[in-house]
Each structure stands twice: as C-alpha cells, then as structure tokens.
N, C-alpha and C positions, 0 to 999 in steps of 0.2 A: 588955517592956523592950528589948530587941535591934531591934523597931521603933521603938519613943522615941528610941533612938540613933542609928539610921539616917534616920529626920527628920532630927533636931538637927543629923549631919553634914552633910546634903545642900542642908539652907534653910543654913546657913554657908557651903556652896560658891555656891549662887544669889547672897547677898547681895556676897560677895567678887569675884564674876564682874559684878554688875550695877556693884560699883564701878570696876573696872577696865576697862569694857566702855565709860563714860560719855564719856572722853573721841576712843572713834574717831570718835563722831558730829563733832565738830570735825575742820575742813578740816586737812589738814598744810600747815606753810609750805612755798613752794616758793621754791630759789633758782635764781635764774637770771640770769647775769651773763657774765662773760667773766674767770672765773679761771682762769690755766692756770699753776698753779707745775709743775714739772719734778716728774714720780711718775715710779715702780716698780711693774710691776706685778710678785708673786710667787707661782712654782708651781712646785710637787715632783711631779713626774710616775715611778710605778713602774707599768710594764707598761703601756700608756696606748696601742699602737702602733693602735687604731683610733681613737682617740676626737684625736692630734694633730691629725691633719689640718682636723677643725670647730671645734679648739680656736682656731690660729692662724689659720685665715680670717676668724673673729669678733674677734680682735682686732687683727687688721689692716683692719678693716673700721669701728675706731671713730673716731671724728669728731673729738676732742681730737687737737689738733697733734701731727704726729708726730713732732716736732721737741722735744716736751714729756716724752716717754714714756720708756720701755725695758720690752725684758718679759725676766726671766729667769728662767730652769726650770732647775731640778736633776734631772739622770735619777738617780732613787734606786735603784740595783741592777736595774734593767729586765733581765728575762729575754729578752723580746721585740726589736725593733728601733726602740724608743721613740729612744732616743741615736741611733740612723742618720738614722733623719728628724727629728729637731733640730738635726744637724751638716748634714744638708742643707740644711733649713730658715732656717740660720743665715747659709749663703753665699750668701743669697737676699735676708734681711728684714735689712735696718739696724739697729736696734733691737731686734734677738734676740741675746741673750747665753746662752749654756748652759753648765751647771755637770756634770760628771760624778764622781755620790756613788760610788766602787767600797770603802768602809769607813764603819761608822757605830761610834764609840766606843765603848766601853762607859758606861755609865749616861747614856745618850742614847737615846729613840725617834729610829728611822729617819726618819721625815718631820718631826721638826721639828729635827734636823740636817740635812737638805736644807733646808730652808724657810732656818736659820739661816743658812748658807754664801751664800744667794740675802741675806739682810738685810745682810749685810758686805759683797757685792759691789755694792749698791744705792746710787745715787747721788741717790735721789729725797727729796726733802723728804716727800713723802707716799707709805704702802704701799700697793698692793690687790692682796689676795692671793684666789686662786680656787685651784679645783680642778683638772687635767688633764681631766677628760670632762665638764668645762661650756660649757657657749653665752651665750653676751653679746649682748648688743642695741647695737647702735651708739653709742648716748647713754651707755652702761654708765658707763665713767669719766668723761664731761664730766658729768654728774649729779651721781655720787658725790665729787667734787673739791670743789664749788660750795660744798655747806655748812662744807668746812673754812676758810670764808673767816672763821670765828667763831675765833679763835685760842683759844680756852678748849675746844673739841671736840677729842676726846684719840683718839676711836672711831669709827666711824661702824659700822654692822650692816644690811645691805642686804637685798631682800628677795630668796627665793630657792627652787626644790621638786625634786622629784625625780622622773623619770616624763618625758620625750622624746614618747614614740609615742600615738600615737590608738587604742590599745586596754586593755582590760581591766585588765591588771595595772596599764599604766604610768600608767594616769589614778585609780584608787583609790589607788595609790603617793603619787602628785602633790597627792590630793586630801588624802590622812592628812601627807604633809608641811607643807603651806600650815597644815592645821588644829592642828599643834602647835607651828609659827610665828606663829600667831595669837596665842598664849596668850604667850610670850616678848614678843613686839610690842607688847601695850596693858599689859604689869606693867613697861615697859619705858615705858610714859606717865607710869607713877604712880614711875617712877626707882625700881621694882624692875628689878635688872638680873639675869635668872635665867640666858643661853645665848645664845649664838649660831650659827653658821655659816660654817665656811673655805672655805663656797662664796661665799660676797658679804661681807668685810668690807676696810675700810681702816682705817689708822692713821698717826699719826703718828710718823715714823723715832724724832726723840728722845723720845718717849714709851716707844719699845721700848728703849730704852738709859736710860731712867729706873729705868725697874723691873727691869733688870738681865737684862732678855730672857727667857727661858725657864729662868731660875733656881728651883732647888726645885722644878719642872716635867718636866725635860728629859728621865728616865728615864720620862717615862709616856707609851705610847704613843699614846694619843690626846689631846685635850685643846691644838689648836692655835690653837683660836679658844675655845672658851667657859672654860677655865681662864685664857688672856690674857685675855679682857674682864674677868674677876672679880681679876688680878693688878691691872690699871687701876686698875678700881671701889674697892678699899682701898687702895691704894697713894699714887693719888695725887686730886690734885682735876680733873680735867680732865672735861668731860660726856662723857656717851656720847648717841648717838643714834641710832634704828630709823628707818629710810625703808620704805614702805609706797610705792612708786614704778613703775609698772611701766615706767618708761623704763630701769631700771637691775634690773630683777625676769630673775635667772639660773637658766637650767636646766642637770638635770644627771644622768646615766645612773640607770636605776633595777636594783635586783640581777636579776641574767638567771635567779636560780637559791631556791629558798626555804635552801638554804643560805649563799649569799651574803646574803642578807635575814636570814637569823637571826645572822651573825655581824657584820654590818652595826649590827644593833641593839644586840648584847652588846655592842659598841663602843664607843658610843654613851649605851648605862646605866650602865657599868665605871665608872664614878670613883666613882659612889654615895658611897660610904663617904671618899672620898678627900675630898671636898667639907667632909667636917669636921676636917683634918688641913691643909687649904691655906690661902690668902689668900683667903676663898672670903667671897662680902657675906652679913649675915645671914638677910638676905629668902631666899637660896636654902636654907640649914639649916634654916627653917621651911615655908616653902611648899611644898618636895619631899616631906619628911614628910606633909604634910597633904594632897596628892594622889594618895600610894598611900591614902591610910586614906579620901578621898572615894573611890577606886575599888574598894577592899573594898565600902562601903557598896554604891554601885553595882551590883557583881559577886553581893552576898548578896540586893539589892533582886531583881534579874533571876530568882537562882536559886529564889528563896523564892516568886515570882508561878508558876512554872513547876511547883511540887511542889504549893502551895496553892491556884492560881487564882483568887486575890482580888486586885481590882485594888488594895486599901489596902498592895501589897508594891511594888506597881509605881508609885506615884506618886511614891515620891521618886527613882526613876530618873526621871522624865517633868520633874522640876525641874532634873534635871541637864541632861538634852537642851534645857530649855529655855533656859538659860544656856550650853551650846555653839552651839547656832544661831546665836542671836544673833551672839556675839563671832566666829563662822568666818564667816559671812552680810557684815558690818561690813570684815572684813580681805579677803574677794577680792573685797569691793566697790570698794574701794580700787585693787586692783591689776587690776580690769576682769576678773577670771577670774568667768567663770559655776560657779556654786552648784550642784551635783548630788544632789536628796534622796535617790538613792538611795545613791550611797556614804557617804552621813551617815550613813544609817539603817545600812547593815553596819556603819561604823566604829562609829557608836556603841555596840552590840552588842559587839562585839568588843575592843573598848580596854578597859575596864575589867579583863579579863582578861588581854590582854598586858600592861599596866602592873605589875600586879601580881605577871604571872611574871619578865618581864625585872626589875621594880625588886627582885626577892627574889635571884635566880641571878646577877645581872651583875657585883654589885661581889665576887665571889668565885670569877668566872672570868675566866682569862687569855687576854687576846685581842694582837693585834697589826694594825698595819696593812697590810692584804695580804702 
C-alpha cells in the first residue's frame, strides 16, 4: 500500500515536471533595442565592508548611460565600516546616493525599511534592486530595462546563484541555487508565479505604490522580493516575467559557515505558513504542499531501498531524478552554465531531506536578517 502511494505521488510529480519543463525547449524572446528611461537601481547594505568595494565596481562598469541611472544604498545599522566607504564612495561616483538607517521602527523588518527609504528617495521610473555582496555583468541593467519596453510588464525576475569561488562548497552552493531557480523559472512559463530573488529583480516605481508597498508585509522580516512578486500577482494585472539570460545572470557570496547556511535557509523557509495568511497566488498554497509530500515520498523511497535492497523502492526516486535533470539540464543550458553530474547526484540525495526538515522547522522559528 505505502508503495501504491509512493508511485502514484512521484509518476504526479514526473507528469507535472514534463509539463512545466515543455516550454524551456522554446527560444526566449530577446529584446534588444535602445531603451533607456531614467532607473534606480536599489540596495540595503548591513555589514557588507568586503563585499562594497566589487559591488560598486560592477556597477560602475555597466553600459546603460550613465546619465540614465542612480544607485542608492541604505547602510542598515552596519557594525562594520560599510557607511565609510559609501560616504567615500559617494564623493567619488556621481550617481551614488547613500542613505544611513541608524533606527528601524517598530513593526518594520530592518531591510525592507532600508530598501523603503531608498524607494522614496528614487527618482527612477524603473526599480532594480540587488543585494550588497552581488556581481553584475555589464549588460546587467541594459538587459533587464529592454523588456519593460511592454507597458503591461509590472515585474521582471532575473536570473541569479550563489557560490563566487571555484571550489567545493561554493560551486555545489551555485549549483543547488540555479537548481531551485529552475523550478520557480519554467512554473513561471506556465504563469505559475511561485518566488523569486532580491538578488536580480526589477519593477515598476508606480506599481510599488499600487499595491501600497510593503503593506501588510512590512513587520516580516524576510520576504522582499517573493512576498512582493505574489503582492503584484493578486493585486493587480500587470505580467510578470523570468529572464533565463546570462547577459544579466548575477552572482552573489555564498554562507562562509554551515551556520550561516542553516540560518540562511530557515530564512528563507520562514514564511511557510505565512503564505496562507498573505496576498499569496493560489498556484503557491498548492504546489508548496505538494513538494514537501513529493519529497517525503522521495526521502521514504531512498530509505526503504536502503533497509530492503530491492530496487522496486528505489524506482520512483529514479522518476523523480528523471524529471529534475531534465528541467536543471534545460535552465543552465539557457544561461551557458555547465551541468555537473556529480553535484546532481549529491543534491539529489540530499534535498529530499532538507526539504523536509527546513519545510517542517522554519515557519515556527524566528529568524531575522543578519
């Protein structure tokens, strides 16, 4: 019976994965023209004092007029000497504006009242807000601008991982990030809009004073991109859209510490429950459920080949693997990143169970942003 069930769950996730998986085999439009309305770009930087210095060279280094731009950064309560070298920084780069958060109000998370203070101060028709310890590619914003030339585009969700350095940790990091970007990206074809990334997204100013900003949001402390995309998605009509682009594909530090990585993550899980309390789209109160209970399946398929050693336990995990290859295979094909069997092979091993621990422990532990 318990294998009946565990079929039936896992040929469901194959079928659901072959559908969403269909249309990355189609080209993505590309645009490319010569739009340059006046943005913003916006970042909340707290304790950040290594990671300025690669931050502002990369976007001083991008190719949209600079004549078109501003970048403003809120130093959020920086312990460090983040604030020194952005006041320095400041008396140097034209188009650096810097904000300093030394109070965050009460029933406000810390960075998205920085973030907020940077969106008042902003004089851009269009946002693009990053992280503090990310890297841009030169074309970063002249990319990401082009498709807001559709006036009906409310969003845009860029592509983006985690992992810098050419070793071990930081390229299985890089390679488990891409792979859970993947799955966001193509249900993101089918205008399931499940998450995004405050590492690569843009938006439209009055679309964030549409929806009243970070309203009903604002005491939580994560949730500054994918609780906004899903405020958009009900709120109002405007599309959203995923670029799978490696002209505008951002990097960005990965945790130094397995403690920094386990509170990274809890972060990250922490809204769980909040998700049916918000403005949150349906697709996500169904399909998140239904990815811890494939990853039970998974996690008992695994455990139950490993006590019995018959492979009739282990073949509905090999239906799951067969349906992540693909769809992760598909999205760094896209963005030129080579495919690595071997981190596959650990991930896939291993995800069933983190998913499962973090999606049970997170939404009932209190996290905050550093």
């Amino acid at each position: 019976m318990i294998l009946t069930i565990i079929y039936f769950i896992l040929f469901i996730y194959l079928i659901y994965f072959i559908w969403i998986i269909e249309p990355l085999f189609k080209k993505d439009e590309i645009h490319i023209s010569n739009y340059n309305p006046f943005i913003s770009i916006v970042i909340s930087a707290k304790n950040e004092s290594n990671n300025i210095p690669l931050l502002l060279e990369s976007l001083q280094k991008q190719t949209y007029p600079l004549d078109k731009y501003e970048i403003i950064i809120a130093n959020d309560g920086s312990k460090d000497d983040t604030l020194t070298q952005l006041i320095h920084a400041q008396n140097k780069i034209s188009n650096l504006f810097v904000i300093d958060i030394k109070k965050t109000p009460t029933n406000w998370g810390s960075k998205k009242w920085a973030l907020n203070k940077c969106f008042h101060k902003s004089k851009g028709e269009i946002i693009i807000q990053t992280d503090a310890d990310c890297i841009h590619p030169s074309a970063w914003v002249f990319n990401t601008v082009q498709i807001f030339q559709n006036q009906n585009i409310g969003l845009v969700c860029g592509a983006s991982y985690i992992g810098k350095k050419n070793i071990f940790w930081d390229q299985i990091l890089k390679f488990e990030s891409l792979a859970q970007e993947s799955f966001t990206y193509a249900n993101a074809k089918r205008n399931l809009f499940l998450s995004c990334t405050a590492r690569n997204i843009a938006f439209r100013k009055k679309v964030f004073e549409e929806i009243n900003g970070y309203d009903n949001i604002s005491h939580i402390d994560s949730g500054d991109d994918d609780l906004l995309l899903h405020k958009i998605v009900t709120l109002t009509d405007y599309e959203i859209k995923f670029l799978a682009n490696k002209n505008i594909l951002v990097s960005s530090n990965s945790p130094q510490t397995i403690k920094e990585l386990l509170l990274q993550r809890l972060r990250y899980a922490s809204k769980g429950i909040l998700y049916y309390k918000l403005e949150t789209p349906k697709e996500v109160k169904i399909i998140l459920p239904f990815l811890i209970i494939a990853n039970v399946a998974s996690a008992f398929s695994i455990i139950s080949f490993i006590i019995f050693q018959n492979y009739i336990w282990l073949i509905p995990f090999i239906l799951k693997i067969f349906s992540d290859i693909i769809l992760i295979l598909k999205y760094m094909e896209k963005l030129n990143i080579s495919f690595n069997i071997i981190y596959f092979i650990i991930l896939m091993v291993i995800h069933p169970f983190y998913m499962i621990t973090f999606g049970l422990i997170a939404p009932f532990t209190k996290v905050q942003w550093k």
